[in-house]
C-alpha positions as CSV (number, residue, x, y, z in Angstrom):
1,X,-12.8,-13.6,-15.8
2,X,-9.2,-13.7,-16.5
3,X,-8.8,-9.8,-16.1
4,X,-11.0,-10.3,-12.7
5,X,-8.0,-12.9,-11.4
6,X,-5.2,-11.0,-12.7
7,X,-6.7,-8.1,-9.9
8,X,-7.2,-10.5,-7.7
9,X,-3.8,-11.4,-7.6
10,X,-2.6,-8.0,-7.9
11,X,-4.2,-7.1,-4.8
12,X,-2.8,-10.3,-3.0
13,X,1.0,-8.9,-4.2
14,X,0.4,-5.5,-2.7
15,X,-1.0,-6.7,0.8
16,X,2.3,-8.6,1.0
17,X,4.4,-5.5,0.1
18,X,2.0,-4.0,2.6
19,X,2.3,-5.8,5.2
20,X,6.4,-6.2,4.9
21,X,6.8,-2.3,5.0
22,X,4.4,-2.3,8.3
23,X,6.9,-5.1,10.1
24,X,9.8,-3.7,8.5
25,X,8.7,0.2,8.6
26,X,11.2,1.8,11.6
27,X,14.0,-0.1,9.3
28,X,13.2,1.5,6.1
29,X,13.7,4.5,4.6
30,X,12.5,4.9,0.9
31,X,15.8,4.4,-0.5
32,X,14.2,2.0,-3.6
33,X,10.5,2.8,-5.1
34,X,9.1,-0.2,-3.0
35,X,10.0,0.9,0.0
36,X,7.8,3.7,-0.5
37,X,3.9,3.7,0.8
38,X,3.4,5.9,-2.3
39,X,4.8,3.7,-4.8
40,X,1.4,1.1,-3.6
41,X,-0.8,4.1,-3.6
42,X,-0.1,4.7,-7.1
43,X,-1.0,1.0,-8.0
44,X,-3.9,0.9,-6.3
45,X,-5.0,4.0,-7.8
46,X,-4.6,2.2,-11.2
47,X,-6.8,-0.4,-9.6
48,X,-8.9,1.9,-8.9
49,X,-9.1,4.0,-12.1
50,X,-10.0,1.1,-14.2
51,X,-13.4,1.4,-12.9
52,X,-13.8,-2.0,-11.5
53,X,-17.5,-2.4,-10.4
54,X,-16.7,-5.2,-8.0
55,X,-17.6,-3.9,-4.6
56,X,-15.5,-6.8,-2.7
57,X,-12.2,-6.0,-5.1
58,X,-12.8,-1.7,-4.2
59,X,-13.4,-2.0,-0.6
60,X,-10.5,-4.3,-0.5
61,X,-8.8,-1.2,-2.0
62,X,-9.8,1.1,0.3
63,X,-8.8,-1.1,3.1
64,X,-5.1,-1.2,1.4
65,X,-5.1,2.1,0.9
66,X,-6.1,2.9,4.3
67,X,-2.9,0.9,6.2
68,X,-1.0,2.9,3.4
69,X,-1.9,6.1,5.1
70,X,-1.2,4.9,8.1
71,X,2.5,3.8,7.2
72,X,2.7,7.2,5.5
73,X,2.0,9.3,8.4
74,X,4.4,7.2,10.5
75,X,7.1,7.4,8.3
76,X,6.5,11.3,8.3
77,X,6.8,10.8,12.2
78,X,10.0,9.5,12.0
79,X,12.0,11.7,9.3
80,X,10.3,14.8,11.3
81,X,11.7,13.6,14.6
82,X,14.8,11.1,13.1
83,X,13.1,8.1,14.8
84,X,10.3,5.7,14.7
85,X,7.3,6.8,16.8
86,X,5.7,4.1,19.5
């Protein structure tokens, strides 16, 4: 149970870093490994590899890792042009 929380609350920290680099995104530009969308892929992806059997805790995954996709391809949007995309 312990382990099951620790995820749990895991996955509560990176939604908030989540959601602060989607408010904060056209202001940011990777300069620290936070910033970075794929700095949170790579902890969800440990999430992930340690086979976690909990169908609520890996869709909640996917979900995260979907915005993170999102964030990516707009921060590709804005080095390729030099400014945030609408």
């Amino acid at each position: 149970m312990k382990a099951y929380t620790e995820l749990e609350r895991e996955l509560s920290h990176i939604e908030a870093a989540i959601s602060v680099l989607e408010h904060t995104r056209a202001h940011l530009c990777a300069r620290v490994s936070v910033d970075d969308p794929a700095y949170w892929k790579s902890r969800l992806s440990a999430i992930l590899d340690a086979r976690l059997g909990d169908l609520i805790l890996e869709r909640q995954v996917a979900d995260l890792c979907d915005r993170l996709k999102r964030l990516q391809a707009d921060r590709a949007g804005v080095h390729a042009k030099g400014r945030p995309r609408n």
